[in-house]
N, C-alpha and C positions, 0 to 999 in steps of 0.2 A: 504494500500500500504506500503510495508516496505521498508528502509532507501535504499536501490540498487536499487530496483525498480523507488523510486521519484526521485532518483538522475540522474538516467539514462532519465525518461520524462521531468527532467528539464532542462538536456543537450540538449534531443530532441529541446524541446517548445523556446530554447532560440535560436539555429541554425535554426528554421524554421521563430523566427521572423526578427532573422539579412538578412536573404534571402529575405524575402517580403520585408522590408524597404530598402534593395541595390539594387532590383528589381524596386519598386515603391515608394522612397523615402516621405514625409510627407512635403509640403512644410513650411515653415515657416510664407511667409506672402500670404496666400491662405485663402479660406472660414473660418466667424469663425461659428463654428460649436456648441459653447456654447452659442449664442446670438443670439437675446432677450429670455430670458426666456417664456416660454410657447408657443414659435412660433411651431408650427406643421410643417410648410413647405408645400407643396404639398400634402402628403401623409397621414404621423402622426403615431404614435404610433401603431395604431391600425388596421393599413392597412397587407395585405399581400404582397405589396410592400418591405416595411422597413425588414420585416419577410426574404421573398428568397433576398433580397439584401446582406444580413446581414453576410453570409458565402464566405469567402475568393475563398477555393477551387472551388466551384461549379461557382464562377462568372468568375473566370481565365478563368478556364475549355470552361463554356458555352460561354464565350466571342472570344476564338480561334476556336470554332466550329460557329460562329455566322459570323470571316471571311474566314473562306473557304464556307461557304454558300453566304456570298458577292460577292466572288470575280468569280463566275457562272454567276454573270447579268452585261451582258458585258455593260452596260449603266451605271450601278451602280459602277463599276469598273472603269470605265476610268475617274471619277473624283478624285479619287487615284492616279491612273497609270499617268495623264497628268499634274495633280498641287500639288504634293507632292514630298516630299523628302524621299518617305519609303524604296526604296535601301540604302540609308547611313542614317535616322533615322526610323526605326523602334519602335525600342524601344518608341522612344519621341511620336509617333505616339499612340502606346498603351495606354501612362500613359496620354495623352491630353483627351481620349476617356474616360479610368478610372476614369477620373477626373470629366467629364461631368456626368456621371453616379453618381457618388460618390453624387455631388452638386445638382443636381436632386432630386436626391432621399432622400436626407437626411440636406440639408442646409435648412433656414429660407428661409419664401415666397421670399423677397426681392432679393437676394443671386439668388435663380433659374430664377428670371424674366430677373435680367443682363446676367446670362451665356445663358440663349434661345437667347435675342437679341444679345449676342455676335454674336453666331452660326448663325441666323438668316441671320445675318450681312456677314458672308462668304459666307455662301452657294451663296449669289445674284451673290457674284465675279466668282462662278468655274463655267463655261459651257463651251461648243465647240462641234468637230463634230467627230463622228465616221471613222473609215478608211471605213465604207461601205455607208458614208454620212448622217449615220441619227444621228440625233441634243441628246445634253444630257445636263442636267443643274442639280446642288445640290438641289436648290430649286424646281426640280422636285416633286408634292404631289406624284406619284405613284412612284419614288426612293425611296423619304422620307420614306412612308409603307411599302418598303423591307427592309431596312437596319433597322428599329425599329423591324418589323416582326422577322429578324433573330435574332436579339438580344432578345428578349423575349422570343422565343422559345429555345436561348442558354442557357439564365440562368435559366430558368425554369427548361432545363433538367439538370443543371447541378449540380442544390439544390436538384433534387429528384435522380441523380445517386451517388453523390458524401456526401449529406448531410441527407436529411430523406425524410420519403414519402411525396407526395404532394399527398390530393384527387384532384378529378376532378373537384371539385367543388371551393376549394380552387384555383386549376390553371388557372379555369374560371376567379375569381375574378380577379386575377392577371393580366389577359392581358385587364380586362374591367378597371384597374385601370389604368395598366402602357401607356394606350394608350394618355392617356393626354399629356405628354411628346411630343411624336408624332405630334399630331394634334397641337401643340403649334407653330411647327417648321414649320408647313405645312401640314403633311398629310393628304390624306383624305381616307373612306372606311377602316378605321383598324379593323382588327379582332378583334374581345372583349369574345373570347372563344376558347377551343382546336377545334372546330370541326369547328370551323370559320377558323384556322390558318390551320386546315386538305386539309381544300377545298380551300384555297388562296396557298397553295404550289402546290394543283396541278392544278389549273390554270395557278398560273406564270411556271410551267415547259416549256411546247415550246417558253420561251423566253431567256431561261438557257443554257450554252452552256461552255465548257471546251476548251478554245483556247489558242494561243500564251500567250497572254497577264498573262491571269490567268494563266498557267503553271506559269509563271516568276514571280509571285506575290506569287506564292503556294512555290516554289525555295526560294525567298527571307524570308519567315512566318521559313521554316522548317531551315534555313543557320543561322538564329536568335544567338545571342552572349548575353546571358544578363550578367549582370554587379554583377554577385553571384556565390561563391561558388559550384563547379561540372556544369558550365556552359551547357554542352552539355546533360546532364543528365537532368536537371533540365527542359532544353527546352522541350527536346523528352518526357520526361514524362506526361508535361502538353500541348502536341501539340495530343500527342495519347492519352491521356484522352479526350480531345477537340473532335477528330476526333471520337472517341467513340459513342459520341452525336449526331452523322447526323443519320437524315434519310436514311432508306436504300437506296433510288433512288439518295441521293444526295453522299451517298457511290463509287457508280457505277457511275456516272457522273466524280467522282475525279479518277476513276479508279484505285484506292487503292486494291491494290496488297494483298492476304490473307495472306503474312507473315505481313503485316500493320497492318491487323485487328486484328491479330492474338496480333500483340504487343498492339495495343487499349486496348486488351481483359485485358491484364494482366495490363497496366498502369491505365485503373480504377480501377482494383483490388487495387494495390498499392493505388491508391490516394484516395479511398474510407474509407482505413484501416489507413491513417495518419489525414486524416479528422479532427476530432477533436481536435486534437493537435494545428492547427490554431486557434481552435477558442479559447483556450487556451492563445495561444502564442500573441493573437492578441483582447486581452480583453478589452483594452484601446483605441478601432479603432473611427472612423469615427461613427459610427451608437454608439456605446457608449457614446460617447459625446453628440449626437442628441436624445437620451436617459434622458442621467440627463438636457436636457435642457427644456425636457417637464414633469419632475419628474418621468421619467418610468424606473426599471432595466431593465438592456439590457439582460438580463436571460429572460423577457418575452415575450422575441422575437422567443423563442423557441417554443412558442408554438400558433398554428396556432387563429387568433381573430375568433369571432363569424361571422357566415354568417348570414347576413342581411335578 
């Protein structure tokens, strides 16, 4: 690379890490992520968890494609819609989420048992009743398995659109690992395969449904203001990358207009082609730390463990 060239990727690398950290700041007194030495955490090293966790882009991506896949099960939604604040915090609503996932995936056993019983802890408070009277609670197990479900199948596509191939074998592992999480919180019956997740989407379809409510939540995800540099840009980019990621029935569900898809089309192009550059700019993250805490460079996270 010569002297124009690095100078220019390191203008890149340093505008794309000041974005992510005024997007999703790094709290100061939060998980430590160096401690105890040789803790594995949930997962470890060697999992294909830590692996697709590990990419910036592909989890944004798959985690905004994960709620507009939420906000379709009108039962899963209205614990949102009825006891949150996501009109005037949005944002706080993502980084609490990123947060959960982040400490899951990647903190000391200890670390993960408190934030599950955090969570735990909420969910028993959120319940009520539908406008057409039927009952909804957080600690619902068969909530619980959609909202994990879309999440796994967000970032899953969102590491193999945006970061490298996954095989099918590899993505297998991945949902039979990441469902601990899940079933810790409650769930029960999680997929533990693609072809699991194939046929549990289209079971839950006739209980999927595009109404009032979801419009105003899909309004509120796209009206989004985050707190960086080319604000509106930045959103739509990684909202049509996001939206890239559904399934086609759940495309047609959102009734997404072909100049949409059209812009999807191109905003994973873009986000596919800057790709790297995060992992770059973001060398020193969360999963790096969780790395030298078990003695592993986080460079070998690139490459996919042995299947079992």
């Amino acid at each position: 690379m010569n002297v124009l060239s690095r100078r220019v990727s390191d203008a890149a690398t340093a505008q794309i890490r000041r974005w992510v950290l005024d997007a999703f700041p790094r709290e100061p007194a939060g998980v430590d992520y160096d401690a105890p030495t040789g803790d594995p955490g949930w997962f470890g090293p060697d999992s294909v968890t830590w692996c697709i966790h590990s990419d910036f882009p592909g989890m944004l991506a798959g985690g905004l494609c994960a709620l507009m896949l939420q906000l379709l099960h009108p039962r899963a939604l209205a614990g949102v819609y009825e006891h949150s604040n996501f009109r005037e915090d949005l944002l706080g609503r993502l980084r609490r989420t990123t947060g959960f996932v982040a400490t899951t995936t990647y903190a000391p056993k200890a670390a993960v048992e408190q934030v599950i019983e955090r969570v735990r802890a909420i969910h028993v408070r959120v319940a009520g009743t539908l406008p057409d009277g039927r009952r909804y609670a957080a600690d619902d197990p068969e909530l619980l398995t959609w909202v994990h479900v879309t999440e796994a199948f967000g970032f899953l596509q969102g590491c193999r659109r945006y970061c490298r191939e996954v095989p099918v074998a590899i993505a297998d592992r991945y949902y039979e690992e990441y469902r601990c999480v899940a079933e810790a919180l409650g769930a029960r019956d999680v997929p533990a395969s693609e072809a699991q997740v194939r046929d549990y989407f289209q079971a839950l379809q006739p209980q999927l449904r595009m109404d009032a409510r979801s419009r105003e939540v899909l309004e509120v995800l796209g009206n989004a203001r985050l707190p960086v540099p080319l604000p509106g840009m930045s959103r739509d980019l990684f909202l049509s990358a996001g939206a890239a990621l559904l399934p086609d029935w759940a495309t047609q569900m959102l009734g997404r207009s072909r100049g949409q898809q059209l812009q999807s089309t191109v905003a994973a192009r873009v986000l596919r082609s800057v790709a790297p550059l995060f992992r770059i700019a973001l060398s020193d993250g969360i999963c790096a730390h969780a790395c030298r805490r078990v003695g592993r460079e986080p460079a070998a996270l690139m490459a996919w463990p042995p299947l079992r």
